[in-house]
Structures are given as C-alpha cells and as structure tokens.
C-alpha positions, 0 to 999 in steps of 0.5 A: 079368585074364582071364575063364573062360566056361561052355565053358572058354574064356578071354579077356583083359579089354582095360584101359579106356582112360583118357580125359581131359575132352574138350572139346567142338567148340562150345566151342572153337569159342565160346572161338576166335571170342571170343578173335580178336574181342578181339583184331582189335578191339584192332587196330581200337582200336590203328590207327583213329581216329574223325574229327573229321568223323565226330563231326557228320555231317549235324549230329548228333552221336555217339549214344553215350547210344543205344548205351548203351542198346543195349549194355544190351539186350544185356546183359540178353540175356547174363544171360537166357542164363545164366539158361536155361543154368543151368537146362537139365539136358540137356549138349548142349542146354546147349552151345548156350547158349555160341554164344547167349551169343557171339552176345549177348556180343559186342555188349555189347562193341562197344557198350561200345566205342562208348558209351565213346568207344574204338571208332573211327567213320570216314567213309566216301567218300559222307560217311557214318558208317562203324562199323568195329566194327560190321562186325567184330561182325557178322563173328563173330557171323553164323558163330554163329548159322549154327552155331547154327541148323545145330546145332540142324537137324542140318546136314552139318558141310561144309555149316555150314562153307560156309555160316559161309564165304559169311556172312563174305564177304558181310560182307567184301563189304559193308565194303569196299563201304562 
C-alpha cells in the first residue's frame, strides 16, 4: 500500500508488526520465585526429617496451633491482596499486587507446612529449634520485596538486581550461622 502526499511524493506504508501478548518482567519473575520455592521446599520436605529432640526443646512442644493462626493471618493477607488488585484499574500498579501476593503467599505455604506437621524442624548445635523452612521463605520473599520497593522508587534495574543479591546472602549467611 502506498501513500500520495500533497507534493506528489509517495511512500510506502511499513506493515505493522504483529506483536504477540508479552508478558511482563514481574510476572515472570513472581511466576520463577514461586515455582523454585515449591520446589526447593519439596527438597527440604523429601531429605529433612524433624527430630525427636526438636518436638520438646526446652519442654515445650511444637507450636503447630500457633503457626495455624499465622498461616491464617497470612491468608487473609492473601485475599486483601487480590481484593485490591481486583480493583485497581491502573495494569502496572496492577502488577505490583503479584510480588505482594508472593510475599504473602508463600508463608501461607510454609506455615501450612508447619502447622500440618510436614515441614521439618531440626535442631541446631546450641540445642535450639532450627526451622529450615523458615529460612527458605525468607530466602524468596526478601528479593520480593527489594523488588517491590525498588519498583515502586524507581531503582536502577543493576541497582535492584545487587541488592536482591546481598539480601539472599545475608539469609544464607544467617542459616549456615545458625
């Protein structure tokens, strides 16, 4: 197809380009952080057992009707979630509902883990109740919310990617210190 113009020139017109859904960076990166947390928290499940000393540390026993509760906070946190981002009408600010709804979601998992019993609680070398997937929640939701609050503050993308970098080290740190 070409176009005439008023001083007799004439120009093609480009085709458009066909563009097919793209999907968008935080989702794949909310989709990626969900998917290997399931998965490294089927390898915690599959090769940890909890210990017969870590059910009576210091005499008291697993708090699993407390970690009920927790999960349960978390849950209706999950569901305020997608309440809001339901109602938000602006598709980026959309978007920042799902690393909320990571950051929510998966303590409901963990502590439904805990609270079932399936998840294991060793004990550590000073005799203290070591939860490793506490650890392991805490290893994927703390690059979320660095993602979060940098998103929202408009952080250099090499500057987030440092940071969600130091974050999982310090966790790592503190797990093997434990």
């Amino acid at each position: 197809m070409t176009t005439k113009f008023k001083d007799g020139c004439q120009q093609e017109a480009s085709k458009p380009i066909k563009k097919g859904p793209m999907i968008h960076p935080i989702t794949i990166f909310c989709l990626t952080m969900f998917g290997l947390f399931l998965l490294a928290s089927s390898c915690v499940m599959t090769y940890f057992e909890t210990s017969e000393e870590a059910k009576n540390v210091g005499g008291y026993h697993l708090p699993y009707d407390q970690w009920f509760r927790t999960q349960t906070a978390f849950a209706t946190a999950v569901l305020l979630d997608l309440i809001c981002m339901m109602w938000t009408v602006h598709k980026d600010r959309s978007r920042l509902f799902y690393l909320a709804l990571l950051i929510n979601g998966i303590p409901v998992l963990t502590y439904t883990y805990l609270a079932t019993g399936m998840a294991p609680v060793l004990v550590d070398p000073k005799g203290r109740r070591l939860i490793v997937m506490r650890y392991l929640q805490w290893f994927f939701t703390t690059p979320a919310m660095i993602h979060l609050y940098c998103t929202m503050s408009n952080v250099p993308t090499a500057e987030l990617v440092k940071a969600m970098v130091n974050g999982c080290v310090v966790i790592g740190a503190g797990f093997v210190a434990a």
